[in-house]
C-alpha positions as CSV (number, residue, x, y, z in Angstrom):
1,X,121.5,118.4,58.4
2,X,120.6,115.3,59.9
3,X,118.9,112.6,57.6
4,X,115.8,111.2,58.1
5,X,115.7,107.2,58.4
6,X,113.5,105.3,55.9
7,X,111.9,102.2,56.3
8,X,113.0,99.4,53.5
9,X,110.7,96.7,52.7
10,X,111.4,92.9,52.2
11,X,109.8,89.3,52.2
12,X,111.5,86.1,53.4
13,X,109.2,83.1,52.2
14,X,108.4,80.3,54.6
15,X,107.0,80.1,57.9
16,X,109.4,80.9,60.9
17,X,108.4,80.5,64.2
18,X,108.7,84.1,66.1
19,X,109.5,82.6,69.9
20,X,112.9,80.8,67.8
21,X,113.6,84.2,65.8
22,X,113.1,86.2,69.1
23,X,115.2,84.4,71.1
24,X,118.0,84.6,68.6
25,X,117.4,88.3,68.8
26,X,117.5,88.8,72.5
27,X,120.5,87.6,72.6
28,X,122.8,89.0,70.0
29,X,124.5,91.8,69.9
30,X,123.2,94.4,67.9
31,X,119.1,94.2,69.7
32,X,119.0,96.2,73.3
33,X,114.8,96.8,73.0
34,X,112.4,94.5,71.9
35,X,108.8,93.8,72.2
36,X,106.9,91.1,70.7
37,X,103.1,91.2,70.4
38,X,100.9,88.2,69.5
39,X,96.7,88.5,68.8
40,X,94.4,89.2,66.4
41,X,95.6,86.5,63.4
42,X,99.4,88.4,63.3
43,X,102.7,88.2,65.5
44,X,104.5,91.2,65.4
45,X,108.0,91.2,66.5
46,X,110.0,94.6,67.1
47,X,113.3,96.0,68.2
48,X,115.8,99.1,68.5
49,X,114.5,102.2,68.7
50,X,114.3,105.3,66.5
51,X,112.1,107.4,68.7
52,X,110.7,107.1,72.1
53,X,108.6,108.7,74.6
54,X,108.4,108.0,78.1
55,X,106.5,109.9,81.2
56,X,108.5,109.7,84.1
57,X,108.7,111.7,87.8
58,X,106.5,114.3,86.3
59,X,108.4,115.0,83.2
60,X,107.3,113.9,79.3
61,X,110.7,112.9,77.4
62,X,110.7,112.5,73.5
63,X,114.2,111.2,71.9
64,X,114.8,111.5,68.3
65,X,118.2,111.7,66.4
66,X,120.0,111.8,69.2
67,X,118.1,115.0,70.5
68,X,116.2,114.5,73.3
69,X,112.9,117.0,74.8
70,X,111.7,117.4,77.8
71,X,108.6,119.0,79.2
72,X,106.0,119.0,82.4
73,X,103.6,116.1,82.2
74,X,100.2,117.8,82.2
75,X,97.8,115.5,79.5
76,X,100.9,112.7,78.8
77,X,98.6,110.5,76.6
78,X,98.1,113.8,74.3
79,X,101.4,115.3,74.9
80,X,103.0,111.5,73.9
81,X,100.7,111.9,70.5
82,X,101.7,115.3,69.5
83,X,105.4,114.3,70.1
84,X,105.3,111.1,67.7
85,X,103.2,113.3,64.9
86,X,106.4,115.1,64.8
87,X,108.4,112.3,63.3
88,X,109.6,113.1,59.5
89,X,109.3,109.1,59.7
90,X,106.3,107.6,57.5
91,X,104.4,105.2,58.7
92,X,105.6,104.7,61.7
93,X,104.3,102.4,64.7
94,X,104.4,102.8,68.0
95,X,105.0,100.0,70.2
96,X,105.3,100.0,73.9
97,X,103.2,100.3,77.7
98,X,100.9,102.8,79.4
99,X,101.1,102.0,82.8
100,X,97.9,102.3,85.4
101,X,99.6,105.3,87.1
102,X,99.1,107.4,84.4
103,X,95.6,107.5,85.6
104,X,96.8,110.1,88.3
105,X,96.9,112.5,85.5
106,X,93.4,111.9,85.3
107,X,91.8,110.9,88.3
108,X,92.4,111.7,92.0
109,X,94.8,108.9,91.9
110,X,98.2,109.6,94.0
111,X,100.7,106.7,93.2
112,X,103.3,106.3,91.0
113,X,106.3,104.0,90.4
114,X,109.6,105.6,90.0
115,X,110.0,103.6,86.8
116,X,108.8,104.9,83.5
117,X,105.0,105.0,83.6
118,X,104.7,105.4,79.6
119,X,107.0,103.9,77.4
120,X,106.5,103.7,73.9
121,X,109.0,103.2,70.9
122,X,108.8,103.8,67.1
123,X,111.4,101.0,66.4
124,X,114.1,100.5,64.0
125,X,112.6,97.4,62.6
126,X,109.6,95.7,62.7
127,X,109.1,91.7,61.6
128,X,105.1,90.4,60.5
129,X,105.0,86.6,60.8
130,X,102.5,84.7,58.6
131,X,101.8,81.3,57.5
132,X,103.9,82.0,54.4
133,X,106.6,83.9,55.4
134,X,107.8,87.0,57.3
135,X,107.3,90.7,56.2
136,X,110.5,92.9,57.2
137,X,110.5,96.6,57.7
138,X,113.7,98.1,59.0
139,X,115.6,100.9,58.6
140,X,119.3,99.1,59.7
141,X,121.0,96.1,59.8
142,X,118.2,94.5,56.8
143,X,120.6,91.8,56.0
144,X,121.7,90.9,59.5
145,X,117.7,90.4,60.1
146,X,117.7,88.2,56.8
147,X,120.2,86.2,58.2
148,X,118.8,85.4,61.2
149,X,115.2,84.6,59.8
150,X,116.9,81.8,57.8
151,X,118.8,80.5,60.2
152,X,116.9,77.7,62.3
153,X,118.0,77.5,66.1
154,X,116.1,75.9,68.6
155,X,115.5,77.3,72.2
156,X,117.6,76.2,75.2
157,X,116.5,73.8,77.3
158,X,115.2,75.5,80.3
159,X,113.3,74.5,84.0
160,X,110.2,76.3,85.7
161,X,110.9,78.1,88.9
162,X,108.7,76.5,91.5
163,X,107.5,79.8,93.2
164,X,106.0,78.5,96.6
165,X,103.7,81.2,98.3
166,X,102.5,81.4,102.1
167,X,99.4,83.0,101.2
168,X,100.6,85.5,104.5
169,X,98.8,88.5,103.2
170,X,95.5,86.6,103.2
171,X,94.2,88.4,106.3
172,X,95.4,91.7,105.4
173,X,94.0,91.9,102.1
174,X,90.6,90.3,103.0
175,X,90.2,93.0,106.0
176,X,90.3,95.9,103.1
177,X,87.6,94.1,100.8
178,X,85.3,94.1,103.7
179,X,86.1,97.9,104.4
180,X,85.1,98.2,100.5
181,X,82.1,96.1,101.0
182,X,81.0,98.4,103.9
183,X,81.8,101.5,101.7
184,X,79.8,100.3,98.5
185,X,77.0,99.3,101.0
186,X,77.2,102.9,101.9
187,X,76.4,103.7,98.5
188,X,80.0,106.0,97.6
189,X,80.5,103.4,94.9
190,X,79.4,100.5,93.0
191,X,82.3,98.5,92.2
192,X,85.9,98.9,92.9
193,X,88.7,96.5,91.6
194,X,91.4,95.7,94.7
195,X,94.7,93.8,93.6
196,X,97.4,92.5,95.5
197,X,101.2,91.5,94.4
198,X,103.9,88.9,95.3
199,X,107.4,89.9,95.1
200,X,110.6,87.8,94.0
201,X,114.2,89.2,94.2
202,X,115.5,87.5,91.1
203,X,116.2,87.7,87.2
204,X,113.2,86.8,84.9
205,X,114.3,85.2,81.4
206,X,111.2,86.7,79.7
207,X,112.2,84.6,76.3
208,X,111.9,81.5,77.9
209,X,108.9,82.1,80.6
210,X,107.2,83.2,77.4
211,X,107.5,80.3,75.7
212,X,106.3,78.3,78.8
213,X,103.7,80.3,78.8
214,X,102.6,79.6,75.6
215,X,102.9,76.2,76.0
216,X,99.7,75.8,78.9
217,X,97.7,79.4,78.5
218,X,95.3,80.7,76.3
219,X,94.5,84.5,75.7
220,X,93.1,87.3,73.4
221,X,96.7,89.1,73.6
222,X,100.0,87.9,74.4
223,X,103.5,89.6,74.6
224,X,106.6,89.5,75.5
225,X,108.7,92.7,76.2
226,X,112.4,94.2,77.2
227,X,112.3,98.3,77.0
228,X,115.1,99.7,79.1
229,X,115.4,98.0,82.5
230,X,111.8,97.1,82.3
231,X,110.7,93.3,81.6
232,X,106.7,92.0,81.1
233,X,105.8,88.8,79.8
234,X,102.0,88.4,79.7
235,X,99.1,86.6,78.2
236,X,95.8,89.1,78.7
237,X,92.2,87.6,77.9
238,X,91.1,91.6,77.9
239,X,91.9,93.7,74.9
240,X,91.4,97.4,76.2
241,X,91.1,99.1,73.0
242,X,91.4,98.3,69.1
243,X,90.8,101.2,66.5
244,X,90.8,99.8,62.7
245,X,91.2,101.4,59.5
246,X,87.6,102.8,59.4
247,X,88.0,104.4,62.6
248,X,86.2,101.9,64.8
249,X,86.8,101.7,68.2
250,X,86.5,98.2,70.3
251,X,86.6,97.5,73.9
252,X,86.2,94.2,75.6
253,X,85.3,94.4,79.4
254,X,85.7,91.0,81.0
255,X,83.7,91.3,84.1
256,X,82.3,88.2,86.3
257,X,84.5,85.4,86.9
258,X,84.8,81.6,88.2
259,X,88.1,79.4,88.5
260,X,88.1,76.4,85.7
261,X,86.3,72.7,87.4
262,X,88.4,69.8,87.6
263,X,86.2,67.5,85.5
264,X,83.6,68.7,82.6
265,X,80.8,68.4,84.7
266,X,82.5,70.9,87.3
267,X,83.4,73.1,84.7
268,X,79.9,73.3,83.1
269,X,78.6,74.1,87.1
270,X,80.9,77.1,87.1
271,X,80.5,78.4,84.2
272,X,76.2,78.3,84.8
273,X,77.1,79.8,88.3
274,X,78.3,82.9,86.2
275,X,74.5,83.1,85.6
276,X,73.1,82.4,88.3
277,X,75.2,84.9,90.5
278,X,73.6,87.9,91.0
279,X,77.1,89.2,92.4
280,X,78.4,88.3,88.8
281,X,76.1,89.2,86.7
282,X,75.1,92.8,88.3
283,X,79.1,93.3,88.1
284,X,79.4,92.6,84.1
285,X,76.2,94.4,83.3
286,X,77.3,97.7,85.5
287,X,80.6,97.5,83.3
288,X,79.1,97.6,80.2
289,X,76.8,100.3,80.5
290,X,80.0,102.4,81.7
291,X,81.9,101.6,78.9
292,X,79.5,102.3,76.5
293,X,79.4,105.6,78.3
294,X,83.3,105.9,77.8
295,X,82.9,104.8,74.1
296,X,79.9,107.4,73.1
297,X,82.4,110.2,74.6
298,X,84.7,109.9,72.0
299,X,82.1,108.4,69.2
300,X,79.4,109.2,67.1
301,X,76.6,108.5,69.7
302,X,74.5,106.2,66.5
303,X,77.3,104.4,66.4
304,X,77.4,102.9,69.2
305,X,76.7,99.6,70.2
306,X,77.3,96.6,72.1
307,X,78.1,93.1,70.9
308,X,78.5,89.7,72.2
309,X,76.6,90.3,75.5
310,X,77.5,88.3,78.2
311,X,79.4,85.3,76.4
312,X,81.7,83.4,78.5
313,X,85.1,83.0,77.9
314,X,87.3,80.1,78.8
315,X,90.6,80.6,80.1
316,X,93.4,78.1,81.8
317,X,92.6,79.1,85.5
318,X,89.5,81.4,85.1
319,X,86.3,81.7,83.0
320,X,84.8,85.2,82.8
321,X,81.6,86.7,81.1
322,X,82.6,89.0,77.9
323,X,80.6,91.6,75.9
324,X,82.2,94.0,73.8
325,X,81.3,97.5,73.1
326,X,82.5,100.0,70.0
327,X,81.7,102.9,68.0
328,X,83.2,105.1,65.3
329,X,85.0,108.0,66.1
330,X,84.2,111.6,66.1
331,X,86.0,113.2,63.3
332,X,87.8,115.2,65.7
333,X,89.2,112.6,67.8
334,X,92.2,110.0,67.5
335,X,92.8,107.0,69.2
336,X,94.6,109.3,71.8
337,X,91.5,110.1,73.1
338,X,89.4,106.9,73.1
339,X,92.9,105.7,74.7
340,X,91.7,108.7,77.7
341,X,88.4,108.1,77.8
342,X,89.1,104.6,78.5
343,X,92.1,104.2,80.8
344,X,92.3,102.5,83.0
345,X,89.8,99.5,82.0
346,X,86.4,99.2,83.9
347,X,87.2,96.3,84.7
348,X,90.8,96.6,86.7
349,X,89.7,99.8,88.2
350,X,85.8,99.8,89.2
351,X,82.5,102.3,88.9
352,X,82.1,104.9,89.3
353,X,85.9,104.9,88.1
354,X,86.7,108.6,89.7
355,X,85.2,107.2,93.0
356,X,86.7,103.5,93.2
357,X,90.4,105.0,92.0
358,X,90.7,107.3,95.1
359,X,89.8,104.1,97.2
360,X,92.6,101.9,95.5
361,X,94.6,104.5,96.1
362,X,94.0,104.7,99.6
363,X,93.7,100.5,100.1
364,X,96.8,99.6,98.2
365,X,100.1,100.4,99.6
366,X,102.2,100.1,96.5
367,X,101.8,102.3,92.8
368,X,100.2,99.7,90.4
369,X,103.2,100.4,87.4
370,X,102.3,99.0,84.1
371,X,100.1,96.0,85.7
372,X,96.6,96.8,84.5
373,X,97.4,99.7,82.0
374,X,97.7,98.9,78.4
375,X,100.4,96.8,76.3
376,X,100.2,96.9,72.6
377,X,100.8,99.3,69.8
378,X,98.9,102.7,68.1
379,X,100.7,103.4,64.3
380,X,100.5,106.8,62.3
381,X,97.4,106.4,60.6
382,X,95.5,106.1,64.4
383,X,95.2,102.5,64.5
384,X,95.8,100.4,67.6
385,X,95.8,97.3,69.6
386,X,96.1,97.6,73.3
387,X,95.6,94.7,75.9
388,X,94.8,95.3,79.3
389,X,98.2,94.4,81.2
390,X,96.8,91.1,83.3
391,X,97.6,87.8,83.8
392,X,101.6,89.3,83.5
393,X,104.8,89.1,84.9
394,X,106.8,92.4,85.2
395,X,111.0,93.1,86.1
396,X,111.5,95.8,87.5
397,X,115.1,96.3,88.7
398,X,116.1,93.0,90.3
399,X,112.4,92.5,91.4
400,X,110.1,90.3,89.9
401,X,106.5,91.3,90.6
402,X,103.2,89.6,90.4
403,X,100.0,90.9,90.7
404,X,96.1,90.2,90.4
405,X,93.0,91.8,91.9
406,X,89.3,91.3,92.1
407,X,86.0,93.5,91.3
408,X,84.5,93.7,95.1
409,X,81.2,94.7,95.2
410,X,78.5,94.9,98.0
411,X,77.6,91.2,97.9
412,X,81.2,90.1,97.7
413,X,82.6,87.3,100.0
414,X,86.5,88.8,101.3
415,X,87.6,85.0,100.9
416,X,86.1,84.4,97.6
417,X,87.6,87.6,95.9
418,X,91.3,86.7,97.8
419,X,91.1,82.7,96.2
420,X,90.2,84.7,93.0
421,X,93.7,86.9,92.7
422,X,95.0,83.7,93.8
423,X,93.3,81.8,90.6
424,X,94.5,84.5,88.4
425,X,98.2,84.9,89.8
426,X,98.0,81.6,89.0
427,X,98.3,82.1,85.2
428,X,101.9,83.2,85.8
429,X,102.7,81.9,88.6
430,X,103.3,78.4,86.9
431,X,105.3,79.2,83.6
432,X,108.0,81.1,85.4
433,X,111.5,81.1,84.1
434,X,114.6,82.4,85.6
435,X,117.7,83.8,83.6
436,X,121.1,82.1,84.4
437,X,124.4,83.8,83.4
């Protein structure tokens, strides 16, 4: 009979800092997975694996005690929950991605990468940083972890890739924004959400771009993953679904945007434009009366309301306008479900969302992969913390992929919404760092 792991608990006193205890980690010996996951007051920092599940080519794998389970993806998000509710393994937590093309489970959507679509693991241990210390929950290796938290090494010194673009798809991607402009004018949709990727044949050091990253950009969520062959470093100013202890469900549609001025006064001038834009404003508003659709599907309709309308956040290279939108859930729902009634975001796909994912499936060429899905974590009790996956950097293979899109709507401008991918790319663009063996 096979024995059933146990978490042990421990405290080490005194602040660490995570990006130093991470890249000790990453690259000793005994970590292969690890996931780090910063927002919301807490950095969480994870490794190894005890369980997984992962949708891939059609098929829902769960591996557990060296057994592993296979079966026909049909309703993967439900089929991922049922598996992890099986774990003997109290209060576990799920970290991991759910990638955009897990939508064409959903939607009349027909692409999909040949790389895991879902991945999500219930690690082997799991570090909590705080101002006083670091909280350590692992079922292995305790004093090895120990050892390394009280050990100070700095990062490496390390240089910035200077990614130089041609801006050659410029035409191309500008001539299928006006063929959605002509098709939302035509009244078979409001809003769709058209992205568009650079490519770079090299090894990320997701560690070290990370910590760049950190240095010059701002953001709601920010993590910093390695889960198999996959790689994303990212720092999202959307979170696409929290669920606390009480059963409340958030979303945070960012809809409406404008590049940061180069003086104050510029600034300010965007960031009234957001206002003034009809364009801008008719986008946000449409997206929040569809998510507060999404949210009463899955909550008690009194429940639910929206909050914070139409702030404006401020990012590095964009400013957007915010609301949020929750409600508590039905008693017969989990965060599973508000996880379905929600992906993919509003905001990275378009409204109606049935309608504008069959045209970004036609008007893209490649399968989206985790870009625009959901980062983050859901735990055993159904809480969760998922950020939209923007403003990222994924490795997949020995391709490095960028990506960004814009929400095109009937009085879009084509070269507007291209220097707008272009603005957001930009968030990543900048910070990247290349491994070196």
């Amino acid at each position: 009979m096979k024995k059933t792991p146990m978490y042990e608990e421990t405290f080490v006193a005194g602040a660490k800092e995570p990006l130093k205890v991470l890249h000790q980690l990453a690259t000793s010996d005994f970590v292969t997975d690890y996931l780090l996951y910063e927002g919301n007051g807490e950095v969480r920092l994870v490794g190894n694996v005890v369980a997984k599940v992962e949708v891939q080519q059609d098929m829902v794998r769960f591996q557990y005690a060296g057994d592993t389970t296979e079966e026909p993806a049909k309703d993967p998000l439900k089929q991922a929950e049922r598996f992890l509710h099986t774990l003997p393994l109290e209060q576990w937590t799920a970290y991991g991605y759910v990638g955009f093309d897990v939508c064409k489970y959903y939607y009349n959507y027909s692409k999909s990468s040949a790389e895991p679509i879902l991945c999500m693991i219930v690690p082997e241990f799991e570090l909590r940083f705080t101002q006083s210390g670091v909280y350590v929950k692992s079922v292995t290796q305790q004093d090895e972890l120990i050892k390394i938290l009280e050990s100070e090494v700095d990062l490496p010194t390390y240089e910035r890739y200077p990614l130089k673009l041609d801006y050659a798809d410029r035409e191309n991607y500008q001539q299928k924004v006006q063929c959605l402009i002509d098709k939302i004018q035509q009244r078979k949709l409001h809003k769709a959400i058209l992205s568009r990727s650079v490519k770079v044949h090299d090894q990320l050091d997701p560690v070290l771009t990370y910590a760049e990253g950190s240095n010059v950009n701002n953001s709601v969520r920010s993590y910093c993953l390695k889960l198999g062959g996959t790689k994303v470093v990212g720092f999202s100013p959307e979170i696409l679904m929290a669920v606390d202890h009480e059963r409340f469900v958030l979303t945070n549609p960012l809809a409406g945007t404008r590049p940061r001025g180069d003086s104050p006064e510029r600034d300010r001038q965007l960031h009234d434009e957001l206002f003034t834009d009809a364009k801008e404003v008719k986008e946000h508003a449409l997206s929040i009366w569809l998510a507060q659709d999404e949210i009463r599907s899955v909550c008690e309709p009194d429940t639910v309301r929206v909050l914070d309308f139409m702030q404006v956040k401020r990012y590095r290279c964009v400013q957007h306008l915010s609301s949020r939108v929750g409600g508590t859930l039905k008693a017969d729902r989990t965060s599973w479900d508000a996880l379905k009634a929600l992906l993919p975001g509003i905001t990275v796909s378009g409204i109606d969302k049935a309608s504008a994912l069959e045209w970004i499936s036609q008007l893209e060429e490649e399968p989206r992969g985790i870009y625009a899905g959901a980062v983050g974590w859901i735990d055993s009790s159904d809480r969760a913390d998922l950020a939209i996956a923007i403003r990222s950097v994924f490795q997949y293979g020995d391709v490095i992929s960028f990506q960004a899109g814009a929400g095109i709507m009937g009085e879009s401008n084509p070269e507007n919404e291209y220097m707008e991918t272009v603005n957001k790319m930009n968030t990543m663009l900048s910070t990247l760092v290349l491994k070196h063996e």
